[in-house]
C-alpha positions as CSV (number, residue, x, y, z in Angstrom):
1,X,0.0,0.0,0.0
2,X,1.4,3.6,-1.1
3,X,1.9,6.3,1.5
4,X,-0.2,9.3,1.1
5,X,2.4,12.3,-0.4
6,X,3.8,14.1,2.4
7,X,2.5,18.0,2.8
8,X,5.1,20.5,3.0
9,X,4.5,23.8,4.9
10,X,4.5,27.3,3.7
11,X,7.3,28.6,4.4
12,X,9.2,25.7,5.1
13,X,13.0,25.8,4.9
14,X,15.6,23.2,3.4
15,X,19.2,23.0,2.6
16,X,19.6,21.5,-1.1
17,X,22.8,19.4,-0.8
18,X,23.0,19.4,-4.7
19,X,23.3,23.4,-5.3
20,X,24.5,24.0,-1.4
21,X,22.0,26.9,-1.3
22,X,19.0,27.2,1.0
23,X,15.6,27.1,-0.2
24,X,12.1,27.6,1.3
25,X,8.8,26.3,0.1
26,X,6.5,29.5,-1.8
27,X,3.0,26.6,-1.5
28,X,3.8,25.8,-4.9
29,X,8.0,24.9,-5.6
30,X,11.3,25.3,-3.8
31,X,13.0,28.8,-4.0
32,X,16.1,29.8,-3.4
33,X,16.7,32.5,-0.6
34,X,18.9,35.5,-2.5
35,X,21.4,37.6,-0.8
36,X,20.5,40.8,-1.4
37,X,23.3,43.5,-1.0
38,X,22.1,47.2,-1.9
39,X,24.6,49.5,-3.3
40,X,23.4,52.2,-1.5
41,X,26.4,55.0,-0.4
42,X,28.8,51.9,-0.5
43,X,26.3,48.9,0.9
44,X,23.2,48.5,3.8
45,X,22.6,51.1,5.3
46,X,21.7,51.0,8.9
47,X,18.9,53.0,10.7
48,X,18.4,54.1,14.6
49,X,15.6,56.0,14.9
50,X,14.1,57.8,18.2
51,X,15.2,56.4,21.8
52,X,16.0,58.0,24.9
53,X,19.2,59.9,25.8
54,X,20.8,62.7,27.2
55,X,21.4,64.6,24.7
56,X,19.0,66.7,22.4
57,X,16.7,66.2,19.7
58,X,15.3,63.5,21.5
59,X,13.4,62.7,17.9
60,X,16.3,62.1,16.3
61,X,16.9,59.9,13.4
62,X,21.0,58.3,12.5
63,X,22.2,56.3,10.0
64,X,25.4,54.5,9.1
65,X,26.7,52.7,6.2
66,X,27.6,49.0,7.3
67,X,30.2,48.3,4.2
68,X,33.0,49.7,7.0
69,X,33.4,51.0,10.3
70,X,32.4,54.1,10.8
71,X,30.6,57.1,12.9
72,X,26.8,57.7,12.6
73,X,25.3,60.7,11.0
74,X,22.3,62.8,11.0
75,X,19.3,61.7,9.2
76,X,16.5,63.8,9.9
77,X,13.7,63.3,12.5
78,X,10.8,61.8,13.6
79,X,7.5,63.4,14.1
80,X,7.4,63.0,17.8
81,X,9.7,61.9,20.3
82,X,9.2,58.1,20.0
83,X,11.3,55.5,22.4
84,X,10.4,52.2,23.5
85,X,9.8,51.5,20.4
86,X,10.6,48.5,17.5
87,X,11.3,48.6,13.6
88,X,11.7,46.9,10.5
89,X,12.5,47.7,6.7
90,X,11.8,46.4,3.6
91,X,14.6,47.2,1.1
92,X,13.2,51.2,0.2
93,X,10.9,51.8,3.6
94,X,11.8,51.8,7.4
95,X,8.8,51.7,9.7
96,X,9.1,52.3,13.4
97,X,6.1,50.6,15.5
98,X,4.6,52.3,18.2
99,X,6.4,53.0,21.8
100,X,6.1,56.0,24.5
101,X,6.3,59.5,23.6
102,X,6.4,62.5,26.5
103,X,5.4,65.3,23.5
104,X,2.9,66.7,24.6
105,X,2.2,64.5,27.5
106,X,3.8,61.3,29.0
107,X,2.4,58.2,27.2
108,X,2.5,55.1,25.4
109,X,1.6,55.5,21.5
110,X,0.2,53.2,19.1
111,X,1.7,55.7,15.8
112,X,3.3,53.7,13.1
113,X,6.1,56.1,11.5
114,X,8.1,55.4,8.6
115,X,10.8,57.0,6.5
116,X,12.4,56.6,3.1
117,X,15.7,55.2,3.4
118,X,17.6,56.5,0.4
119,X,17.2,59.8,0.7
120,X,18.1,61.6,4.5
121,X,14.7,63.3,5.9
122,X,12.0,63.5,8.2
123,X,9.5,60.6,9.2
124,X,6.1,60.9,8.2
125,X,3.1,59.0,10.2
126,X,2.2,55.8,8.5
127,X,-1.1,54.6,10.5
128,X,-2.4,53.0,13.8
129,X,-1.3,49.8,15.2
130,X,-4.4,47.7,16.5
131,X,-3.5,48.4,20.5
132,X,-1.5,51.3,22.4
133,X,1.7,49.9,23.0
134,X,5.5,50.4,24.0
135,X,8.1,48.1,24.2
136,X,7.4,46.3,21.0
137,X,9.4,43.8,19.1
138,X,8.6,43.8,15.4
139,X,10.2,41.5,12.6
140,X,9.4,41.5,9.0
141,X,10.3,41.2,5.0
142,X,10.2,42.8,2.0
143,X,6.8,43.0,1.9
144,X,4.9,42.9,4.9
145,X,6.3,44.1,9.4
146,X,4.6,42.4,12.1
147,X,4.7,44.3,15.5
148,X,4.9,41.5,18.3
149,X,3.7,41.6,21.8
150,X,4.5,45.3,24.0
151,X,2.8,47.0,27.1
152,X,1.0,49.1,28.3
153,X,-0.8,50.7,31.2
154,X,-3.8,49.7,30.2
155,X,-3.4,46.4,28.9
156,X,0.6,44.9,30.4
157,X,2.4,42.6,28.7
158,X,0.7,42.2,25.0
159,X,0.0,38.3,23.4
160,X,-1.2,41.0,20.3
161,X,0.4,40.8,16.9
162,X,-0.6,43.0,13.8
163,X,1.1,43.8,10.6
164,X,0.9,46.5,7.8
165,X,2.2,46.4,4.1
166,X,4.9,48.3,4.4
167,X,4.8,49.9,0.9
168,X,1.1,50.9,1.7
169,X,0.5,53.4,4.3
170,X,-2.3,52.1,6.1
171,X,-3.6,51.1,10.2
172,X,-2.4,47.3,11.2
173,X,-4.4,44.4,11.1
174,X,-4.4,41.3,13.3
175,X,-2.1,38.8,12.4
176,X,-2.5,36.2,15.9
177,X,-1.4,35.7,19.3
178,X,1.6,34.9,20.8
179,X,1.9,32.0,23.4
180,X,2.9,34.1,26.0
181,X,2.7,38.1,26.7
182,X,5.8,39.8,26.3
183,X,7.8,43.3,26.3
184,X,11.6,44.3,25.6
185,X,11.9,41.1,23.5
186,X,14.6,40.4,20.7
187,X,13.8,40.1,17.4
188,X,15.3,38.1,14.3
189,X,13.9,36.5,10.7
190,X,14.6,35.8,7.6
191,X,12.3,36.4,4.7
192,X,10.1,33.8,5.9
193,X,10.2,32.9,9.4
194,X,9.9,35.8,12.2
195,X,11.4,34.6,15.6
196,X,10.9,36.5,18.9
197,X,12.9,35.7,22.4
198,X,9.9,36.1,24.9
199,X,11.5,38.7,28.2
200,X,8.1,37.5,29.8
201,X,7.9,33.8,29.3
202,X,8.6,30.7,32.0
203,X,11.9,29.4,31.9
204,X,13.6,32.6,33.3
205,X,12.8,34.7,29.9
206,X,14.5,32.2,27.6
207,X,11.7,30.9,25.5
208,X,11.8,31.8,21.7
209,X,8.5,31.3,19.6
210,X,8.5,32.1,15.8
211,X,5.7,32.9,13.2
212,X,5.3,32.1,8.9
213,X,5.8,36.0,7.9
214,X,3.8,35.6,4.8
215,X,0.5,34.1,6.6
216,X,-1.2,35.0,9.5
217,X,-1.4,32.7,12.6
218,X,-0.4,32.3,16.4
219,X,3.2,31.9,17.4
220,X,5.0,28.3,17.6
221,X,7.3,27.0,20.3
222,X,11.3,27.2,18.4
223,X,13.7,26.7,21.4
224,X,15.4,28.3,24.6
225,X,18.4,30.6,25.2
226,X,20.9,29.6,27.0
227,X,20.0,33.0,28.7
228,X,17.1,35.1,29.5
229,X,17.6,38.8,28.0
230,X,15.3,41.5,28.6
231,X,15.8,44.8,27.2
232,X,18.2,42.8,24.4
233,X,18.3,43.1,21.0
234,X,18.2,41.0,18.1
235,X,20.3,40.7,14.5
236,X,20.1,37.9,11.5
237,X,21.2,38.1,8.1
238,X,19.1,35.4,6.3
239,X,20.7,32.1,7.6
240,X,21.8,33.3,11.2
241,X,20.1,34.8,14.1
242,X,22.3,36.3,16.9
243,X,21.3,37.6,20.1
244,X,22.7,40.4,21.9
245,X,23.1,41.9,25.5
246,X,19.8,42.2,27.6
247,X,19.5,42.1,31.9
248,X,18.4,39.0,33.8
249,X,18.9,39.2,37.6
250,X,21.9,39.8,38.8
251,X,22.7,41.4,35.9
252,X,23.7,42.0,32.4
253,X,24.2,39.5,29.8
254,X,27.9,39.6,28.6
255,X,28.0,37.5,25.6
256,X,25.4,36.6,22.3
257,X,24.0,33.6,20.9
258,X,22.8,32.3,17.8
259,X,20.5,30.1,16.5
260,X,19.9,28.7,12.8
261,X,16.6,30.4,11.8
262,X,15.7,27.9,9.4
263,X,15.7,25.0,12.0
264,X,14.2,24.4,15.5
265,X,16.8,24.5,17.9
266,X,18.2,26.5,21.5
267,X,20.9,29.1,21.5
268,X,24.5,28.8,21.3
269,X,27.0,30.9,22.5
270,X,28.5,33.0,19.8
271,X,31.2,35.4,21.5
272,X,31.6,38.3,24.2
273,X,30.5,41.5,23.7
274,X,33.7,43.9,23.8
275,X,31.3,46.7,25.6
276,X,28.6,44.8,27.8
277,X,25.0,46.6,26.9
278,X,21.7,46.3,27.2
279,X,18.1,48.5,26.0
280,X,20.8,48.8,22.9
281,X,19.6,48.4,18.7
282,X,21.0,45.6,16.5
283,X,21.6,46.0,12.4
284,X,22.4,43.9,10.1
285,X,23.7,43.1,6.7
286,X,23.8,39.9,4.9
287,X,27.3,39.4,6.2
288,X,27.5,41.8,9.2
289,X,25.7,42.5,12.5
290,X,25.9,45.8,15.0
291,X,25.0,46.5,18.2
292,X,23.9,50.3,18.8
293,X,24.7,52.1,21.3
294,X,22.8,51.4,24.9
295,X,23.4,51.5,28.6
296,X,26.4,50.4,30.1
297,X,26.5,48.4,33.6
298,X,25.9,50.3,36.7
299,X,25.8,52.9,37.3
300,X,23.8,52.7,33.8
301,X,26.2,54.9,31.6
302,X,24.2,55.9,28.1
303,X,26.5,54.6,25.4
304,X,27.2,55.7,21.6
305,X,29.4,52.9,21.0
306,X,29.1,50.8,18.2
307,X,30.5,47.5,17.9
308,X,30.4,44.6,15.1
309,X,30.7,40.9,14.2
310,X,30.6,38.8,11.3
311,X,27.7,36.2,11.1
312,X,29.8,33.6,9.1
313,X,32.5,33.5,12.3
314,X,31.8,33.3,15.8
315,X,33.6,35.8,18.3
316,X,33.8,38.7,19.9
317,X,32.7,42.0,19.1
318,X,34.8,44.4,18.1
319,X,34.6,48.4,18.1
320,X,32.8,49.9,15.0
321,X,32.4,54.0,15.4
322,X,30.0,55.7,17.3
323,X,26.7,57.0,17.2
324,X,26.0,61.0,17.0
325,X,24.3,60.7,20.0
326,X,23.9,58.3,22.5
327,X,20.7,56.3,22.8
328,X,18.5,53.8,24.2
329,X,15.3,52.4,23.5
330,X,15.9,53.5,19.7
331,X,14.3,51.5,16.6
332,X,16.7,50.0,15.0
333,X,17.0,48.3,11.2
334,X,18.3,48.4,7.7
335,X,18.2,47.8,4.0
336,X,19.9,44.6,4.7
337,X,18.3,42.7,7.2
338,X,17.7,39.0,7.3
339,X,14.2,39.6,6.3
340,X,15.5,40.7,3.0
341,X,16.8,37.3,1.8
């Protein structure tokens, strides 16, 4: 008697031993994921919008090219002050999902902004996501950013995920629930899958749950870190996920991990950060991650350090430039990402 043919998942990843290149299944065929590499002023260019510092122009937008190290420059700024906040970019458009604002008044937001990356400017609003919320971790492709989980007053410690198209200006939608509710998580993906490390879950914040980006649905159990990192961040070009700094009593995290994104599995130590961080951004590039800028170990120094790795190589960072100003709680993305293929 035949065996029924075996159904294969949207979205479902393989390595093709024959080309050595990793595919994922579109419902139809196999297709290879691309490395996409922008020539943009010399490569990706990297985005750190909003945050919290003590410097001025506390709506203030940097960028950096990630071809080589590097200082940060001015892009422009937001339409608010906007911290606490998440974002994501498809290869043209960065959007930044909601956060806390204190202009006018002291509280959390649920604006979508977005800005145009190749050209240096202000944000302009985009929509509404579906609930008030700061603290949000958002992944994403070329086509479509999901904002995952946040808090707020009103409603702590979010299970909520929506999404927008990201080249149509428009209020979120739901997208599903998350196992668990969760704030100051790390985010990684690759065009396909979106994986979020929970900073609320059991297990001492470890758990990670991932989503199919291009379908709607509730999260699904992917692993545990070796560590529990709230207030971390998250990087990934399109094969590797690493994940960066973050607090869990008694204190901060000094070294990443990394996971395969295309397969199940718990973290793995990848190296030491050179300057230990945490409530800091993560960029990447197909073949290059930074860490942004952050607060340093008591007595909770802000930081404008930038430091880098290579995904293909474990190790330690090591020093990149520096922000213009110093930040935390900043959106952070690029042209580059993971998401991008």
């Amino acid at each position: 008697m035949s065996l029924p043919p075996v159904e294969i998942p949207l979205g479902a990843m393989r390595f093709n031993s024959d080309s050595q290149k990793l595919e994922y299944f579109n419902g139809e065929i196999w297709m290879q994921v691309h490395t996409f590499n922008p020539n943009l002023d010399g490569g990706v260019r990297a985005i750190a919008a909003g945050g919290s510092g003590p410097s001025g122009n506390p709506d203030k937008v940097q960028y950096f090219s990630m071809a080589s190290s590097g200082n940060a420059s001015d892009f422009g700024n937001l339409p608010q002050r906007q911290y606490l906040t998440s974002g994501t970019a498809s290869r043209s458009r960065a959007v930044f999902m909601g956060g806390y604002t204190n202009s006018p008044s002291s509280t959390y937001i649920n604006s979508i902004q977005c800005l145009e990356i190749a050209s240096t400017g202000s944000a302009s609003d985009f929509g509404d996501l579906t609930s008030v919320a700061g603290y949000t971790g958002t992944v994403g492709n070329q086509i479509r950013s999901v904002r995952m989980g946040g808090t707020s007053p009103s409603s702590p410690w979010q299970v909520t995920m929506d999404y927008v198209s990201i080249a149509v200006k428009a209020n979120a939608v739901d997208f599903g629930d998350m196992s668990y509710g969760t704030s100051n998580s790390s985010n990684i993906n690759n065009p396909i899958r979106g994986i979020n490390a929970l900073a609320s879950a059991p297990n001492s914040s470890r758990t990670i749950e991932s989503i199919t980006i291009p379908t709607t649905g509730n999260t699904s159990d992917f692993g545990l870190l070796t560590h529990g990192r709230q207030d971390g961040s998250g990087m990934s070009n399109s094969v590797r996920g690493i994940f960066n700094g973050g607090y869990e009593s008694p204190g901060l995290v000094p070294f990443m991990e990394h996971v395969t994104i295309a397969t199940e599995g718990n973290g793995t130590r990848f190296g030491d950060l050179s300057v230990v961080t945490f409530r800091e951004g993560g960029h990447a590039s197909p073949t290059r991650g930074i860490i942004s800028g952050g607060m340093g170990p008591s007595p909770y120094p802000y930081l404008d350090t930038m430091q880098s790795v290579n995904f293909a190589s474990e190790g330690d960072t090591v020093d990149f430039g520096d922000l213009d100003a110093s930040r935390i709680e900043h959106a952070s993305t690029s042209n580059g990402h993971g998401g991008l293929g």
